[in-house]
TORKOL-4160 file (C-alpha; in steps of 0.2 Angstrom, whole numbers, padded with zeros to 4 digits, m for minus):
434
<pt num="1" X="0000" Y="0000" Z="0000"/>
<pt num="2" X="0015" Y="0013" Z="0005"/>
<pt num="3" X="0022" Y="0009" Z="m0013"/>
<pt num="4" X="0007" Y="0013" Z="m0023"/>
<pt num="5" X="0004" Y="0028" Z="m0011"/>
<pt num="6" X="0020" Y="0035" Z="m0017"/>
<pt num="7" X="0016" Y="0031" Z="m0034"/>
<pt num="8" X="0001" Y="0042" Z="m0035"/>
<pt num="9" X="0009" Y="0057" Z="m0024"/>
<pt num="10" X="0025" Y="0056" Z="m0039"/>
<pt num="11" X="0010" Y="0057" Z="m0053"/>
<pt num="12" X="0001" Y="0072" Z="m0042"/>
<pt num="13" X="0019" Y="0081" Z="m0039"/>
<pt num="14" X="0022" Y="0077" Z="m0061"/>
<pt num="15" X="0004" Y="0082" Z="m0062"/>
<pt num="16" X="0009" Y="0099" Z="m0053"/>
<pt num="17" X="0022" Y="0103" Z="m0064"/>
<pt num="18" X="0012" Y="0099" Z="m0079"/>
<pt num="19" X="m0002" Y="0111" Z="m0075"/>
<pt num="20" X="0009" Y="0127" Z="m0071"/>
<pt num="21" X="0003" Y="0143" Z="m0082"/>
<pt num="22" X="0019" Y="0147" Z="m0087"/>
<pt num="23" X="0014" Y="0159" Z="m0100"/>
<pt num="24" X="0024" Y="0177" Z="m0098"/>
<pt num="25" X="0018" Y="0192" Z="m0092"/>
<pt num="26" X="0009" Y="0201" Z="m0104"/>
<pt num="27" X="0004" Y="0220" Z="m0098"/>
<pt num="28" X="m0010" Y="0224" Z="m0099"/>
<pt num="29" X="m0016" Y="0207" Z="m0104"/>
<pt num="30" X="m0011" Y="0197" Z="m0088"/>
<pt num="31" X="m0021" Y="0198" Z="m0074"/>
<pt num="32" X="m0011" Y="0208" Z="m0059"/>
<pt num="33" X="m0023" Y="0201" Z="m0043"/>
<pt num="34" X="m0020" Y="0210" Z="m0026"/>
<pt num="35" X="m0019" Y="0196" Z="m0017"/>
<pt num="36" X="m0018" Y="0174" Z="m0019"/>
<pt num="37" X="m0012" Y="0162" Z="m0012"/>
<pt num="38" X="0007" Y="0154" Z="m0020"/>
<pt num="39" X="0004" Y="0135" Z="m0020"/>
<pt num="40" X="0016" Y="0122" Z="m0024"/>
<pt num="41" X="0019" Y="0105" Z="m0028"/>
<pt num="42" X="0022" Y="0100" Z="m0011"/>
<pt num="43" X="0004" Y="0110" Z="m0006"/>
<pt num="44" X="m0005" Y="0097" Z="m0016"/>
<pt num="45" X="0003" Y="0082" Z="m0014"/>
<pt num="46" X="0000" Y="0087" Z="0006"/>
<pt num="47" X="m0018" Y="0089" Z="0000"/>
<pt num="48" X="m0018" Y="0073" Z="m0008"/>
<pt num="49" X="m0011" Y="0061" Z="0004"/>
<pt num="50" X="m0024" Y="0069" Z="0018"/>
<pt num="51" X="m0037" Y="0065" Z="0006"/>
<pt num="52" X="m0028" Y="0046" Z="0002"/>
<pt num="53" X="m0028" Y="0045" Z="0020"/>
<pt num="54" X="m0048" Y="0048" Z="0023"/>
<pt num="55" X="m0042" Y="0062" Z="0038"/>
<pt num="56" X="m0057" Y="0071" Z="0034"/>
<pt num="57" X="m0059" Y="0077" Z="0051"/>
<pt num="58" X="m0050" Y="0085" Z="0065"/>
<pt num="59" X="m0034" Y="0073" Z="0070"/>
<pt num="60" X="m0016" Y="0075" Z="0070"/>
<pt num="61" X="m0013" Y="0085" Z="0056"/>
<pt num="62" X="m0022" Y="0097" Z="0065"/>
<pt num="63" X="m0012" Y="0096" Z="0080"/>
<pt num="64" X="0003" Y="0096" Z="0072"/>
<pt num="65" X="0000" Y="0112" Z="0066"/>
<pt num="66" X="m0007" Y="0118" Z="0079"/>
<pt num="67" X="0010" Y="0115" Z="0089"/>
<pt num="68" X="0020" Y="0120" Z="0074"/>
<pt num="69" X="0012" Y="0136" Z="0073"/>
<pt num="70" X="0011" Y="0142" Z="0089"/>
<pt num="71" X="0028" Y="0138" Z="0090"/>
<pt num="72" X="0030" Y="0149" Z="0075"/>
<pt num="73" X="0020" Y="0164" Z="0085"/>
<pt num="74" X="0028" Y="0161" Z="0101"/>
<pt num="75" X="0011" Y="0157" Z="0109"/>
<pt num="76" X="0008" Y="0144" Z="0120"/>
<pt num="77" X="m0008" Y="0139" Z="0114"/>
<pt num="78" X="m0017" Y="0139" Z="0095"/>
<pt num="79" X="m0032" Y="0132" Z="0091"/>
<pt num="80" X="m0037" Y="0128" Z="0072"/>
<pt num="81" X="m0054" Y="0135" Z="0068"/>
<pt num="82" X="m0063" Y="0137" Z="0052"/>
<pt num="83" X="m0059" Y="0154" Z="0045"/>
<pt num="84" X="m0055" Y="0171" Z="0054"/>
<pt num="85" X="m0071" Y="0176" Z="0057"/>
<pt num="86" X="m0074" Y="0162" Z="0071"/>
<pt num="87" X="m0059" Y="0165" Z="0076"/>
<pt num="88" X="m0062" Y="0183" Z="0081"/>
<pt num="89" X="m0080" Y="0176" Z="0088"/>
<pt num="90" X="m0072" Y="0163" Z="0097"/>
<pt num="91" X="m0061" Y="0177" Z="0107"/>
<pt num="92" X="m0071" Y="0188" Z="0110"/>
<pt num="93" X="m0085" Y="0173" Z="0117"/>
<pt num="94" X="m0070" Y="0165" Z="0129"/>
<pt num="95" X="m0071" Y="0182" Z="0138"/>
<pt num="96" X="m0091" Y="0181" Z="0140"/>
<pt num="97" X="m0086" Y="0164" Z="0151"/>
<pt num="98" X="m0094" Y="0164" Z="0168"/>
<pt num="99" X="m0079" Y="0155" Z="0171"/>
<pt num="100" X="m0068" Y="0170" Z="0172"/>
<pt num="101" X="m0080" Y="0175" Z="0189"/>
<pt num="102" X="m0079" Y="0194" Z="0191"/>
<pt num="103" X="m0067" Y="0198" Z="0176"/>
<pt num="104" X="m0079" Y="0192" Z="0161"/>
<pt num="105" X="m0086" Y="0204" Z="0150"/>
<pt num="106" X="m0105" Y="0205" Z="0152"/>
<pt num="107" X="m0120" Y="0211" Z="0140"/>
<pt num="108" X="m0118" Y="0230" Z="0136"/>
<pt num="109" X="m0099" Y="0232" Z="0142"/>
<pt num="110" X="m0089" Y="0242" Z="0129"/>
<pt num="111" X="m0076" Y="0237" Z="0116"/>
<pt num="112" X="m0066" Y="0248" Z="0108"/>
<pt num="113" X="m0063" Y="0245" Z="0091"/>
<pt num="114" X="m0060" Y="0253" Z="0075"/>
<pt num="115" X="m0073" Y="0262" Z="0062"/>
<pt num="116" X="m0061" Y="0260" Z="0048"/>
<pt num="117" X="m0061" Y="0240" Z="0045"/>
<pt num="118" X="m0066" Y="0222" Z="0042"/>
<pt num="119" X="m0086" Y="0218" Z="0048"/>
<pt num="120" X="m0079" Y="0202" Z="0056"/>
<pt num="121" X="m0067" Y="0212" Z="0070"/>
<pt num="122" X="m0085" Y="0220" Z="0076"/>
<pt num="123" X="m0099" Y="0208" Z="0073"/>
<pt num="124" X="m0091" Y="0198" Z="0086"/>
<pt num="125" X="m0094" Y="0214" Z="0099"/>
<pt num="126" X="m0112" Y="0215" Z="0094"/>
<pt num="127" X="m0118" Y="0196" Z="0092"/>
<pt num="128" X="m0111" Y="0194" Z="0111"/>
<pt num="129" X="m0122" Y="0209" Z="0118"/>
<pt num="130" X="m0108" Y="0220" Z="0118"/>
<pt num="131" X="m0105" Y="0239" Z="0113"/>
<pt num="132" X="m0092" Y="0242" Z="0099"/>
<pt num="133" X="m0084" Y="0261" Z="0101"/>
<pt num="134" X="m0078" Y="0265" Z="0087"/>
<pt num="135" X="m0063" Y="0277" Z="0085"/>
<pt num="136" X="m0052" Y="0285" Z="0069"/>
<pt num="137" X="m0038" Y="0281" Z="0060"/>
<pt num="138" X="m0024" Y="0290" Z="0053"/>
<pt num="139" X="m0021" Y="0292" Z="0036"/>
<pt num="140" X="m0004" Y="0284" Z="0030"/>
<pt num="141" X="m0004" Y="0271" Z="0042"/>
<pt num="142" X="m0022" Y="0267" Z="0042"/>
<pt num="143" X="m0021" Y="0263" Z="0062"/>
<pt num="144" X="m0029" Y="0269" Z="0077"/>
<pt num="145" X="m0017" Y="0277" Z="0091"/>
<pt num="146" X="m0016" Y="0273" Z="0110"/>
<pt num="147" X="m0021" Y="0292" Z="0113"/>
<pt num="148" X="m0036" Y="0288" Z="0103"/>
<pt num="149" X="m0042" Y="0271" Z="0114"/>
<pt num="150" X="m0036" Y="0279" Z="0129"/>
<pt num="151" X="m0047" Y="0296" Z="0124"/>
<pt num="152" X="m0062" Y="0283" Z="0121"/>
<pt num="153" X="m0061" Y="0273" Z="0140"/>
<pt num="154" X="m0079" Y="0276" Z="0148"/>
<pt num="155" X="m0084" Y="0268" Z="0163"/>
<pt num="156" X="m0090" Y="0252" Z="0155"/>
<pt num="157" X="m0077" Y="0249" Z="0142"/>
<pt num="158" X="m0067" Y="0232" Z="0147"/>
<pt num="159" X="m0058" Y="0228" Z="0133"/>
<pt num="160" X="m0051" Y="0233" Z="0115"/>
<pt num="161" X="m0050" Y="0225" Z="0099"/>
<pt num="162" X="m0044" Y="0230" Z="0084"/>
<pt num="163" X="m0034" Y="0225" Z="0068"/>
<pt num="164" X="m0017" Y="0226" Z="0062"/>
<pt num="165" X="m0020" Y="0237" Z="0046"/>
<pt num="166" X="m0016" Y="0227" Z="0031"/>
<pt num="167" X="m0003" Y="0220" Z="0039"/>
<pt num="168" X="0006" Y="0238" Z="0046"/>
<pt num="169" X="0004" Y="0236" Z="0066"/>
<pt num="170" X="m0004" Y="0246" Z="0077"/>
<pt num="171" X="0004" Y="0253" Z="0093"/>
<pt num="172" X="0002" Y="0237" Z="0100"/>
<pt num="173" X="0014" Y="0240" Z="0112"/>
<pt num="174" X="0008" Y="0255" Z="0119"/>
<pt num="175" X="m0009" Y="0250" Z="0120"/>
<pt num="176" X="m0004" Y="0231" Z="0128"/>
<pt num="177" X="0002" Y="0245" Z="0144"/>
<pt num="178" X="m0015" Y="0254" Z="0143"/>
<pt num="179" X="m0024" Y="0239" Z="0143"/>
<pt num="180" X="m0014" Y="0231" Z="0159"/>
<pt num="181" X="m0015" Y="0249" Z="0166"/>
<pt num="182" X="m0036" Y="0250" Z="0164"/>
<pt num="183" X="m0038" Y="0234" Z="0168"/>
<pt num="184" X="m0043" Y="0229" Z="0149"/>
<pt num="185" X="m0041" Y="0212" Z="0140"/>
<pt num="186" X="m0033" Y="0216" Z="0122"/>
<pt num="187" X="m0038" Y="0205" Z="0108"/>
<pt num="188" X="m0025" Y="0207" Z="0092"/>
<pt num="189" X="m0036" Y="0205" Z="0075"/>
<pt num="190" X="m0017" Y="0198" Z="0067"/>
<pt num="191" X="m0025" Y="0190" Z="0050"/>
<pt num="192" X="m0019" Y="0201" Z="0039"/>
<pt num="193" X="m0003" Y="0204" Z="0049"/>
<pt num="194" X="0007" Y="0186" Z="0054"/>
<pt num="195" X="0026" Y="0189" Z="0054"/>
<pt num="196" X="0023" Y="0211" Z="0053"/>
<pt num="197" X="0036" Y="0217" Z="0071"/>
<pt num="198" X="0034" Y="0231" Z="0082"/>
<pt num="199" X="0045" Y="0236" Z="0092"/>
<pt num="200" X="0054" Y="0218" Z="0087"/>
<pt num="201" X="0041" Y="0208" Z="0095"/>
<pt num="202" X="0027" Y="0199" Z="0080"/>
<pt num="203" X="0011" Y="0206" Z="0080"/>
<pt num="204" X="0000" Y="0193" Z="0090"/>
<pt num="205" X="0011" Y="0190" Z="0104"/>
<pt num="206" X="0005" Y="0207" Z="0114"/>
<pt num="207" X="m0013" Y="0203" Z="0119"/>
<pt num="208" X="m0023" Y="0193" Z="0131"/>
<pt num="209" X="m0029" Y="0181" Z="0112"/>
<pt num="210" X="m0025" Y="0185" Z="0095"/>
<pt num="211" X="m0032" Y="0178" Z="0077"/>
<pt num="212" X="m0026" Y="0174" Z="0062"/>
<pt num="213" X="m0033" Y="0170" Z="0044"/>
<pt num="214" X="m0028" Y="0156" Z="0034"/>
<pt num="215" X="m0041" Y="0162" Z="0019"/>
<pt num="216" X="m0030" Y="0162" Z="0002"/>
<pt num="217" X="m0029" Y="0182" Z="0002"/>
<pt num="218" X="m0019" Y="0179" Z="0018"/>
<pt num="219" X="0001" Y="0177" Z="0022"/>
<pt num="220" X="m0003" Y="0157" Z="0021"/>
<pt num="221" X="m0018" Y="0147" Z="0019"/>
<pt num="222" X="m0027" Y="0132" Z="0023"/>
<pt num="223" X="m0040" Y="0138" Z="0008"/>
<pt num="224" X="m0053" Y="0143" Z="0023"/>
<pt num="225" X="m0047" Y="0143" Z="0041"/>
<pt num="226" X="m0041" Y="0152" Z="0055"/>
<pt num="227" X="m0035" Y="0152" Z="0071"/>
<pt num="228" X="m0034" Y="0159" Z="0090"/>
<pt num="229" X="m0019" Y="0162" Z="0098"/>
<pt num="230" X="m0014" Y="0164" Z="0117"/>
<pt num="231" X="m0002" Y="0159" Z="0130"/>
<pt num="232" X="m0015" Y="0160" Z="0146"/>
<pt num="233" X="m0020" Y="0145" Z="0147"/>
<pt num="234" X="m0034" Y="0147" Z="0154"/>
<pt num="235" X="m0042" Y="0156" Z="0141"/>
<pt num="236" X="m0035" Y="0143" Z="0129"/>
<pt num="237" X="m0044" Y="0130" Z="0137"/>
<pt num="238" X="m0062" Y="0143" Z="0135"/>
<pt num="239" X="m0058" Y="0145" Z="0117"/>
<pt num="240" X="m0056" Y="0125" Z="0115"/>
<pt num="241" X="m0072" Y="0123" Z="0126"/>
<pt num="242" X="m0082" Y="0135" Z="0116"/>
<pt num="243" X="m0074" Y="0128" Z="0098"/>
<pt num="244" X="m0080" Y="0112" Z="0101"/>
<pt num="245" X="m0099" Y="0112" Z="0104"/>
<pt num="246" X="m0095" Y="0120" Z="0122"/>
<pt num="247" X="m0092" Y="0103" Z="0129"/>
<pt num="248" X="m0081" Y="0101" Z="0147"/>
<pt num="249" X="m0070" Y="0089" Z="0143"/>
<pt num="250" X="m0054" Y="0091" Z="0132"/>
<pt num="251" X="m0051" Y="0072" Z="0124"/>
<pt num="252" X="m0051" Y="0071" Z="0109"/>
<pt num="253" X="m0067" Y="0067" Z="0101"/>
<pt num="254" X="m0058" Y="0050" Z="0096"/>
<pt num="255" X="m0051" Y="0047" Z="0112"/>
<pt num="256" X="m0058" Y="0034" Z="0125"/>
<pt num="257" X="m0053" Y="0040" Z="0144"/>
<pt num="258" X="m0036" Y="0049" Z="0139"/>
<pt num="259" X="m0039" Y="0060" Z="0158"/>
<pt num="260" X="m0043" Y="0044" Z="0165"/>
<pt num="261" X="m0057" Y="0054" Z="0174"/>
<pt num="262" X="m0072" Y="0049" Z="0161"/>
<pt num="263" X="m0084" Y="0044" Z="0172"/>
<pt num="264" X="m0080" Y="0051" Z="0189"/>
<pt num="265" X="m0087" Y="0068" Z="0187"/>
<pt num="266" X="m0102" Y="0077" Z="0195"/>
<pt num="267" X="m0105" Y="0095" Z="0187"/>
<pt num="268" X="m0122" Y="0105" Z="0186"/>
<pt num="269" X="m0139" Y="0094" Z="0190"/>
<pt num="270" X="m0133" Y="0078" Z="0182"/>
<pt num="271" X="m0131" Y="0063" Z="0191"/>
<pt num="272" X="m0115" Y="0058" Z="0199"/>
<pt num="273" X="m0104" Y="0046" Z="0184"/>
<pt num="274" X="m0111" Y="0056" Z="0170"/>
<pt num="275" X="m0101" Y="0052" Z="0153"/>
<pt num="276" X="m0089" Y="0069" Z="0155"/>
<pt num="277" X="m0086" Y="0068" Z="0135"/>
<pt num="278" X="m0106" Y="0073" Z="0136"/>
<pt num="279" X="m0104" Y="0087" Z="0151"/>
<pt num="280" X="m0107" Y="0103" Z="0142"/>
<pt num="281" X="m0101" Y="0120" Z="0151"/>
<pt num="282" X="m0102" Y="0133" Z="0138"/>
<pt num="283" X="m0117" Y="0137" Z="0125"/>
<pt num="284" X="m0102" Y="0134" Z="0112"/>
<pt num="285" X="m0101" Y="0130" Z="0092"/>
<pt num="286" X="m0093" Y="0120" Z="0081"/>
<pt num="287" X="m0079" Y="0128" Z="0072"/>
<pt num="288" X="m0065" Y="0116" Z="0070"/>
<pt num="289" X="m0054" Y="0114" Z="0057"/>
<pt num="290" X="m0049" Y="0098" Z="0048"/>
<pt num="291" X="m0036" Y="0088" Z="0044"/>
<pt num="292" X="m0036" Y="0093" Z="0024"/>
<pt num="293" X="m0033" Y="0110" Z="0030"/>
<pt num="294" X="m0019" Y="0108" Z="0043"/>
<pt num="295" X="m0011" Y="0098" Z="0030"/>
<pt num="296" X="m0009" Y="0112" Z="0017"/>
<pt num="297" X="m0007" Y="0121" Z="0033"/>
<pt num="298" X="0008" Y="0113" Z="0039"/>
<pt num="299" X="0014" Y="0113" Z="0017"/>
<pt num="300" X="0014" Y="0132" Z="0018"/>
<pt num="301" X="0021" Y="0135" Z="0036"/>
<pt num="302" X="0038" Y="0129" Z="0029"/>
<pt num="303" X="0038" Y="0145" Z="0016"/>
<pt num="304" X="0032" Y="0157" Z="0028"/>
<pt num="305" X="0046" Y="0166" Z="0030"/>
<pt num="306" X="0050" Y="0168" Z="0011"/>
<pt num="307" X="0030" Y="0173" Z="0008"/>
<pt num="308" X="0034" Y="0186" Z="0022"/>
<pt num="309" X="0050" Y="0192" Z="0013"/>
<pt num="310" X="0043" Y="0195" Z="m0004"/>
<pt num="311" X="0029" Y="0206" Z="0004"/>
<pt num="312" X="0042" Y="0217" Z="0012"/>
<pt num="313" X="0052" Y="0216" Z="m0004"/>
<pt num="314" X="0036" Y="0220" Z="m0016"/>
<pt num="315" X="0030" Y="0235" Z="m0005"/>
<pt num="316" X="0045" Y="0242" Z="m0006"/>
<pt num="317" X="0046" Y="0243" Z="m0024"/>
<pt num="318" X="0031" Y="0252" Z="m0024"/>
<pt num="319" X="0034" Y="0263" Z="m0012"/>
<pt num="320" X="0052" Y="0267" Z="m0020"/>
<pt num="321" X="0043" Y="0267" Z="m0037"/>
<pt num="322" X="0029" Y="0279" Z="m0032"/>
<pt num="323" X="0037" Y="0290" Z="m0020"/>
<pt num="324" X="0036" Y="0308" Z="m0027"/>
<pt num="325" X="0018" Y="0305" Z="m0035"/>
<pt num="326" X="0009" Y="0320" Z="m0034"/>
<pt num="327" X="m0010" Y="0320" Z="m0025"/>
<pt num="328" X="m0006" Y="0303" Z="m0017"/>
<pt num="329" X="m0005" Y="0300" Z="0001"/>
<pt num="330" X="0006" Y="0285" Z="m0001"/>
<pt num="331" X="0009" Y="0270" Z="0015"/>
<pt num="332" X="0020" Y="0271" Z="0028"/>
<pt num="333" X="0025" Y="0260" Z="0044"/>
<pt num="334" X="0020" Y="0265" Z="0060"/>
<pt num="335" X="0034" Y="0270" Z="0069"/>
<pt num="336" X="0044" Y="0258" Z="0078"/>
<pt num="337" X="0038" Y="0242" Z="0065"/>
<pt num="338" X="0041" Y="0230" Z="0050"/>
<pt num="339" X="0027" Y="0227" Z="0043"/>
<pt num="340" X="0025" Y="0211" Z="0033"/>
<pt num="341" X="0011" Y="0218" Z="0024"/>
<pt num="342" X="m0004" Y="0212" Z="0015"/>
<pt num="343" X="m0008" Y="0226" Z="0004"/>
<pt num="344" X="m0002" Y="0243" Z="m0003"/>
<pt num="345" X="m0015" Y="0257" Z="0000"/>
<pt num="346" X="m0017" Y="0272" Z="m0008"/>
<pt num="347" X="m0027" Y="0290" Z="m0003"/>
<pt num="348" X="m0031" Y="0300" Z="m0016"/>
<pt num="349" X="m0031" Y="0318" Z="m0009"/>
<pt num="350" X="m0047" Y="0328" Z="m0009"/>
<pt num="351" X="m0040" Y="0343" Z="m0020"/>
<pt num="352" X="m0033" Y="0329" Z="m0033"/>
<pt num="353" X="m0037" Y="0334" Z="m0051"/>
<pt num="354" X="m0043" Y="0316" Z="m0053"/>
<pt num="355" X="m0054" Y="0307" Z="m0041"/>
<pt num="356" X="m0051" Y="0289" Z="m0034"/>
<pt num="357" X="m0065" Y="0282" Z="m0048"/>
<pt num="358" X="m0056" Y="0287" Z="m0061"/>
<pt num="359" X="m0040" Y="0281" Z="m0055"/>
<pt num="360" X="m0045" Y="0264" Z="m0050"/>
<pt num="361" X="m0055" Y="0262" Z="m0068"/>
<pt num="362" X="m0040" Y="0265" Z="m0076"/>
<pt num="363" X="m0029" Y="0254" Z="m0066"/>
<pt num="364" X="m0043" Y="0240" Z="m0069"/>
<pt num="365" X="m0042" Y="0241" Z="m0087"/>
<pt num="366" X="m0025" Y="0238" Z="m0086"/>
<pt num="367" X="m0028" Y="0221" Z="m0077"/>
<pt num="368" X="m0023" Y="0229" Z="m0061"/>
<pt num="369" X="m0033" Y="0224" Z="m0048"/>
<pt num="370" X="m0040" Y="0235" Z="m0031"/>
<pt num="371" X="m0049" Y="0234" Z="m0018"/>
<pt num="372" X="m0057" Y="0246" Z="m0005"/>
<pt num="373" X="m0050" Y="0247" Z="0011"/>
<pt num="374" X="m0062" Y="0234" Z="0017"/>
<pt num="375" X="m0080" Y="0240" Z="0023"/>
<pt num="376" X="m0072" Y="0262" Z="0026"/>
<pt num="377" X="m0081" Y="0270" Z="0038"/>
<pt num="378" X="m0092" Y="0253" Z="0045"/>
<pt num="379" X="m0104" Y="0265" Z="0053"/>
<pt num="380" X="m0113" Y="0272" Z="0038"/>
<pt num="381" X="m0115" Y="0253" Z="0032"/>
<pt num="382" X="m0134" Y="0245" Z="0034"/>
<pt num="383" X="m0129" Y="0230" Z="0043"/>
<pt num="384" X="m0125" Y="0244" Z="0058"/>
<pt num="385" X="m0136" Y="0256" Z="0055"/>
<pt num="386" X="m0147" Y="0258" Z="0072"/>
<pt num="387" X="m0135" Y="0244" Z="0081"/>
<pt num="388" X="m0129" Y="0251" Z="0097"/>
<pt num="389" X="m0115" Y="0259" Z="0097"/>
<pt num="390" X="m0102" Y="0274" Z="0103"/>
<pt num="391" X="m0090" Y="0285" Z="0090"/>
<pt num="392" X="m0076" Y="0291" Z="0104"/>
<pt num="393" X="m0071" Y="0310" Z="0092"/>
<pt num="394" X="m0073" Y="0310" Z="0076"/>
<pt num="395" X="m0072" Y="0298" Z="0061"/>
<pt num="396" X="m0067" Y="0311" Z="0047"/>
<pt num="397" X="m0053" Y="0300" Z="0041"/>
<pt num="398" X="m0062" Y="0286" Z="0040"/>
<pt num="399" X="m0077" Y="0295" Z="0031"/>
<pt num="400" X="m0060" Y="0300" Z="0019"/>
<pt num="401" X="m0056" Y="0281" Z="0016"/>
<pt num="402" X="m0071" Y="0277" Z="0013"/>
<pt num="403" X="m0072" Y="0291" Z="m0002"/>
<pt num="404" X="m0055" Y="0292" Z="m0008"/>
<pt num="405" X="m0045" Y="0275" Z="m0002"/>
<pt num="406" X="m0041" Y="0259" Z="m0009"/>
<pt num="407" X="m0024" Y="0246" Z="m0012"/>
<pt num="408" X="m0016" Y="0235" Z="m0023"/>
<pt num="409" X="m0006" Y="0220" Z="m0022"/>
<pt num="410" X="0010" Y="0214" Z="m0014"/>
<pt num="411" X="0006" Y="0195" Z="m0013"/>
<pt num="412" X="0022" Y="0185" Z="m0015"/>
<pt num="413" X="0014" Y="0180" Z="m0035"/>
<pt num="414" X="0019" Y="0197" Z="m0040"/>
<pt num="415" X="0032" Y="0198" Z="m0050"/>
<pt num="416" X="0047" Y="0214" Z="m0050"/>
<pt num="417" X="0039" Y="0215" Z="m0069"/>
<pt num="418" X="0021" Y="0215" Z="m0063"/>
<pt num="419" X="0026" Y="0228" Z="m0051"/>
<pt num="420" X="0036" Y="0240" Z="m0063"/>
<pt num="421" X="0020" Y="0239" Z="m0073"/>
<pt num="422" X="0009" Y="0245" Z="m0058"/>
<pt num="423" X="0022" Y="0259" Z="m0056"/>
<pt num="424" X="0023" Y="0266" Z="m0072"/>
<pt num="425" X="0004" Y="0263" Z="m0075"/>
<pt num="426" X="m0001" Y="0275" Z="m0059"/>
<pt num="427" X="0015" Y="0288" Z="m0064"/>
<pt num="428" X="0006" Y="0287" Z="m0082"/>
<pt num="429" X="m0011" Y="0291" Z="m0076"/>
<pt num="430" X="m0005" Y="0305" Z="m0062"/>
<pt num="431" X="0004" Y="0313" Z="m0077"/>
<pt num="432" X="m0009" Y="0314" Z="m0088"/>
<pt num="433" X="m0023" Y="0322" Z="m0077"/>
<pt num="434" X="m0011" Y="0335" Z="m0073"/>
C-alpha cells in the first residue's frame, strides 16, 4: 500500500508541474490580482495524501500544526478554527465565560474598536451583547493610536479589539500597557498581519488572544481557516471549550478516557458518573478545522518566512517606485515596526485633479486589480445602522477612506515585472490628469 501511495503522490507532484501557467507576463493582458495564495507541488501532494488517507476530520494533522504554529507565533496555545471570522467570535465569546468569575465581559460592556475595517473584527462585539466604540484612524498608516483608545475609555469599556492594518501594526505595544494599566483584556485581529514586528516583538504575541486568517488572500492558507492564539492557558482551554460544541471535557473526540477521569465527574444537575465527553459547560459551536486543511497548513508554514519576505520586498518597490507622486497619500509604517504587509493602500487627496474612480478604472483596465480598504467608515454601512453603538471624536478620516481610499497588491505571486507595470501605470495616469 505505501508503494502505490507514493506512486500516486509522484503522478500528483508530475501532475503539478504539468499544469503550471507558465505563459509570460503580458501588460495589460495578464491579470495583476492584489492578493492569492502561492501554491506548490508539495501543497497538493500534502492535500492529496490527507485525502488518500480519509483524515477528513480534526486529528493529528491538525495538532501538528497547531503545535507548529504556535511555536511559530511564540504562543503557548493555537487552536485551528474554520476561518478568521470564528476566530475573532471565538475570542471575543471566551471572555463572555462565567468561568472568568468577576473579570468576564457582560452584556452591554464596551469594546473599543475601530470604524475603519473588516465587519468580522466587530460583529463579534455586537452578536455577544456588547457595545463596539468606534474610533479613527490615521491616514498613512491606516491605524488607530493609543491616545485615541485611551481618549475613548468610559466607565464600562473592558476591553479593545482591533486589527493590524493590512498588515502595518498598530501601537500594540503601547496599547498592551494601557490595557494592563485599565484593567482591559486586548484582543489582536493579526489575520492580515502574521510575521509584521513592532518594536521587534510579532504582531499577535501582545494581547490577552490574537487571530489569524488562513483564507488564500492571507500570508498562508489552509483555503478557509483560522486560528486563535494565546499563552493564558486558561483562556486557551475557553476557546477549546467554546470551539468544540461548548463541551467540558478536552479528549479528543476519538479518544476513550485519555484524563482517565471519564466517568467520575459530577457538574451541574446531572447525576454523579455522568459520561464527561457529554458534560457541556459553555453554549459553544462547532468551528473546528480539519485535517485537509492543517495539511496544506503545515505545506505552507515551511515557506512562511519567504512569503513574508517578498511582501516586504514587493511593498517596497512600490513605495520606492511611487514615491514623489503627486495628490497621493502614499503607505508608511508605524513608527517603531516591519510590517509584513498584506496590501499597498493608496489615498487620493481631496483637492486631486482626478478622483479615486477614475483612478482605479483606469488601473482596472489595465488588469490591475483594487480593492477598498475593506468596509471604510463601517458605521454608515446598513448592517449597523441603528445597532448600538459609541463614536469616541470623530471619524473624518475614516469618512475620507471610505471616499477616496483603496490598495493593490504585494502578494508574493507578484512579480518585480508585474510591479514595474503598476508603477509606471499610476506615474502614467498621475501625469496625464495633470
Amino acid at each position: 500500500m505505501g508503494q502505490r501511495k507514493e506512486l500516486i503522490l509522484e503522478s500528483v507532484r508530475k501532475y503539478h508541474q504539468e499544469a503550471q501557467d507558465l505563459k509570460p507576463f503580458v501588460p495589460g493582458v495578464t491579470e495583476i490580482w492584489p492578493s492569492g495564495a502561492v501554491l506548490a507541488a508539495e501543497d497538493r501532494e500534502a492535500l492529496v495524501e490527507a485525502a488518500l488517507e480519509m483524515r477528513i476530520a480534526a486529528g493529528r494533522s491538525s495538532r501538528k500544526f497547531e503545535s507548529s504554529f504556535a511555536r511559530w507565533m511564540g504562543r503557548r496555545k493555537a487552536h485551528l478554527v474554520n476561518s478568521g471570522s470564528s476566530a475573532n467570535l471565538l475570542s471575543v465569546a471566551a471572555l463572555m465565560s462565567p468561568q472568568l468569575e468577576e473579570s468576564r465581559l457582560r452584556p452591554g460592556d464596551e469594546v473599543i474598536t475601530v470604524a475603519a475595517g473588516f465587519p468580522t473584527t466587530v460583529n463579534p462585539i455586537l452578536q455577544n451583547g456588547l457595545v463596539p466604540v468606534f474610533v479613527d484612524v490615521d491616514l498613512g498608516t491606516y491605524n488607530t493610536t493609543a491616545d485615541r483608545v485611551r481618549q475613548a475609555i468610559g466607565p464600562r469599556t473592558r476591553a479593545i479589539l482591533i486589527a493590524h492594518a493590512l498588515g502595518n501594526p498598530f501601537e500594540a505595544a503601547e496599547l498592551a500597557q494601557l490595557a494592563e494599566e485599565r484593567d482591559l483584556f486586548l484582543i489582536e485581529d493579526n489575520c492580515d498581519a502574521v510575521g509584521s514586528l513592532h518594536h521587534g516583538q510579532l504582531t499577535g504575541t501582545f494581547g490577552d488572544l490574537s487571530t489569524v486568517s488562513f483564507y488564500p488572500a492571507h500570508h498562508l492558507t489552509t483555503g478557509e481557516g483560522g486560528c486563535v492564539l494565546t499563552s493564558n492557558l486558561v483562556l486557551a482551554r475557553l476557546v477549546e471549550s467554546l470551539r468544540d460544541w461548548g463541551r467540558d471535557c478536552w479528549c479528543e473526540p476519538g479518544e476513550t478516557n485519555r484524563c482517565l477521569k471519564r466517568f467520575d465527574y459530577q457538574m451541574g444537575t446531572l447525576p454523579a458518573g455522568y459520561d464527561h465527553k457529554y458534560i457541556f459547560s459553555h453554549v459553544g459551536y462547532n468551528l473546528k478545522g480539519t485535517d485537509l486543511q492543517a495539511a496544506l497548513g503545515l505545506s505552507q508554514l515551511g515557506r512562511l518566512d519567504e512569503f513574508c519576505a517578498a511582501r516586504r520586498r514587493n511593498w517596497r518597490q512600490l513605495r520606492d517606485g511611487l514615491d514623489g507622486v503627486p495628490h497621493l497619500v502614499l503607505p508608511r509604517a508605524t513608527e517603531g515596526s516591519d510590517p509584513s504587509w498584506f496590501g499597498f493602500a493608496l489615498t487620493v487627496e481631496p483637492d486631486a485633479p482626478y478622483s479615486r474612480a477614475e483612478l482605479v478604472d483606469f488601473l482596472e483596465g489595465r488588469k490591475i486589480g483594487t480593492r477598498r480598504l475593506f468596509a471604510g467608515n463601517l458605521t454608515r454601512h446598513p448592517a449597523y445602522i441603528g445597532t448600538r453603538h459609541r463614536i469616541s471624536g470623530d471619524l473624518i478620516n475614516s469618512d475620507i477612506i471610505t471616499e477616496q481610499t483603496f490598495w493593490i497588491g504585494v502578494y508574493p505571486g507578484l512579480t518585480e515585472e508585474m510591479l514595474a507595470y503598476v508603477v509606471q501605470s499610476i506615474r502614467e495616469f498621475t501625469a496625464a490628469h495633470g
